[in-house]
C-alpha positions as CSV (number, residue, x, y, z in Angstrom):
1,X,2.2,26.5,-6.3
2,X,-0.9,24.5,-7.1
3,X,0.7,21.1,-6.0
4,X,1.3,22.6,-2.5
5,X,-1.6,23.4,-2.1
6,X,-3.0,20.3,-2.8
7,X,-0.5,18.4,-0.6
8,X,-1.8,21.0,2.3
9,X,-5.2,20.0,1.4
10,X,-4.2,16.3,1.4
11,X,-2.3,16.4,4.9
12,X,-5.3,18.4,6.0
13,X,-7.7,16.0,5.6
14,X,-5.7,13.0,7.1
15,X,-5.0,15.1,9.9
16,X,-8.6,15.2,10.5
17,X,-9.6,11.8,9.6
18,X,-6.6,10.8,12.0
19,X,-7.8,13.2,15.0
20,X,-11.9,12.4,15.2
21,X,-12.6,9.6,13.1
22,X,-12.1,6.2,14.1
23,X,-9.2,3.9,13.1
24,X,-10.4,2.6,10.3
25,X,-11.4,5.9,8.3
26,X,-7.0,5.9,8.8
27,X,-7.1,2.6,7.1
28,X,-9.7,3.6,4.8
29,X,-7.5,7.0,3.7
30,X,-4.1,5.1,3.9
31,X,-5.3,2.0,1.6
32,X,-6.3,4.5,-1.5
33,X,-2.6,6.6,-0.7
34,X,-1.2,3.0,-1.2
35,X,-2.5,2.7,-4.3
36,X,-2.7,5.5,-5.7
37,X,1.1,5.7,-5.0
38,X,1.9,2.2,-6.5
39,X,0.2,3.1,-9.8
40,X,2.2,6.8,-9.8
41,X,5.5,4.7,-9.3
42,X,4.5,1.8,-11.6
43,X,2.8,4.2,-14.6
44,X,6.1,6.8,-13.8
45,X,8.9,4.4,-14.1
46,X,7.4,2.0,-17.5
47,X,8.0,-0.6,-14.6
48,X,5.1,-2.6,-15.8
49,X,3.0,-2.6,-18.9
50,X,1.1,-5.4,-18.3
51,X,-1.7,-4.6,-16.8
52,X,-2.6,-7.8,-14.7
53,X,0.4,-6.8,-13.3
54,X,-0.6,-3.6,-12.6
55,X,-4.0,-4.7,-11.0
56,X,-2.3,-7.3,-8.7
57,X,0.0,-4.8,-7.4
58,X,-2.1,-2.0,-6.9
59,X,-5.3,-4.6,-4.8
60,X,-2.2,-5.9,-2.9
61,X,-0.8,-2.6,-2.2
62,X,-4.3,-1.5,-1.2
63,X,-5.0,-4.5,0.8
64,X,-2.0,-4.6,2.5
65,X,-3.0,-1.6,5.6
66,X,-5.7,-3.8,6.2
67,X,-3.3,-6.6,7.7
68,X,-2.9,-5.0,11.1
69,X,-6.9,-5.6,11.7
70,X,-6.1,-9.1,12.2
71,X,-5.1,-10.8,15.5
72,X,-3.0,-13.1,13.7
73,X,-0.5,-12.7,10.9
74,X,-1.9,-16.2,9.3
75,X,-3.9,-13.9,7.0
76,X,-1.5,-11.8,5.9
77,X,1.2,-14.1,5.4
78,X,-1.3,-15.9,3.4
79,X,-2.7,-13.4,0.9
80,X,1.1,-12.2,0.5
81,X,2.2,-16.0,-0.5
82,X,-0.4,-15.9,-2.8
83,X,0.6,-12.6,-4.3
84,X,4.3,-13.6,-4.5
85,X,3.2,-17.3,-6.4
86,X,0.6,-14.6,-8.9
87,X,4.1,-12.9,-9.2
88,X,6.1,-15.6,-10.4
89,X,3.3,-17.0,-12.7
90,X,2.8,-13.9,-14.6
91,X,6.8,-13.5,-14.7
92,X,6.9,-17.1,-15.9
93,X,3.8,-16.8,-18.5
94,X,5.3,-13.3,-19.8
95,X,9.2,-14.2,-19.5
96,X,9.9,-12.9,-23.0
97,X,8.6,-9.5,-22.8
98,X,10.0,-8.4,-18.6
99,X,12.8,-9.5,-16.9
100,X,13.4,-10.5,-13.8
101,X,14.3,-7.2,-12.4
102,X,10.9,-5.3,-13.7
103,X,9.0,-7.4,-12.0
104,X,10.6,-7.8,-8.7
105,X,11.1,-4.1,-9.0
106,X,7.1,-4.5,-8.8
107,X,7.0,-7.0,-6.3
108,X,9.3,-4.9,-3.9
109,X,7.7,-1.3,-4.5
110,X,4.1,-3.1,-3.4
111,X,5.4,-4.5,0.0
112,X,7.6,-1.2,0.6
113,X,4.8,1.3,0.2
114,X,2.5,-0.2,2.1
115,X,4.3,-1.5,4.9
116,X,5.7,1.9,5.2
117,X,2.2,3.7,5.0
118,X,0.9,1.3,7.4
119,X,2.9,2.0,10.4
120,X,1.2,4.8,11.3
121,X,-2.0,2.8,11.3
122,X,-0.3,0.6,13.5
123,X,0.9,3.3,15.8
124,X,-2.4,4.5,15.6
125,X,-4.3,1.9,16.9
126,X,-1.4,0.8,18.9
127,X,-3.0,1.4,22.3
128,X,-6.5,3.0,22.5
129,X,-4.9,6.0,24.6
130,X,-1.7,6.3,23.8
131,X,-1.8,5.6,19.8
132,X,-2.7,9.1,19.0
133,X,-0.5,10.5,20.8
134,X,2.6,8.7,19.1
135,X,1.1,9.6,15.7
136,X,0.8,13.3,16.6
């Protein structure tokens, strides 16, 4: 009983923040559920233990709702090159204690979540009149 009441209170307040404040409260809100989810998944599953791992995934996950503001993807498709090289350096320097899969488990769970999450900022600020509407 007490979790659905916190997930009413949750969907609540993003209803609100999605109805009168401006697009980037949305981004705001949807940048700390982006995180917060990465580190339930990563903490839930032992997916990671390292915890520069951990931190990489979650600032990317965080950052990543953020990429819409942009007129360009040459930001984006920047910070997400540089994520996958941190990747595949920490993967490198720690080799003997993750595999491969734990840590593209990681890398795929932090561009899931957030691209997921993030299409209903997109929708949202999709067109100034319309974009509510197809969030609604």
């Amino acid at each position: 009983m007490k979790s659905r009441i916190i997930t009413g209170i949750i969907g609540i307040v993003l209803l609100i923040i999605i109805l009168i404040l401006p697009p980037i409260a949305l981004f705001i809100a949807l940048s700390a559920a982006c995180a917060l989810a990465m580190f339930e998944l990563l903490s839930t599953t032992h997916a990671t233990l390292d915890r520069g791992m951990l931190i990489v995934s979650i600032s990317y996950s965080a950052l990543m709702p953020f990429f819409i503001y942009f007129e360009s993807l040459l930001p984006a498709s920047i910070i997400t090159l540089l994520y996958l090289i941190i990747m595949i350096c920490l993967q490198i320097y720690r080799h003997n204690l993750y595999s491969i899969e734990q840590t593209s488990f990681v890398l795929l769970m932090s561009l899931i979540f957030p691209i997921s999450f993030s299409s209903v900022a997109y929708l949202r600020v999709f067109n100034n009149r319309d974009g509510l509407f197809y969030v609604l």
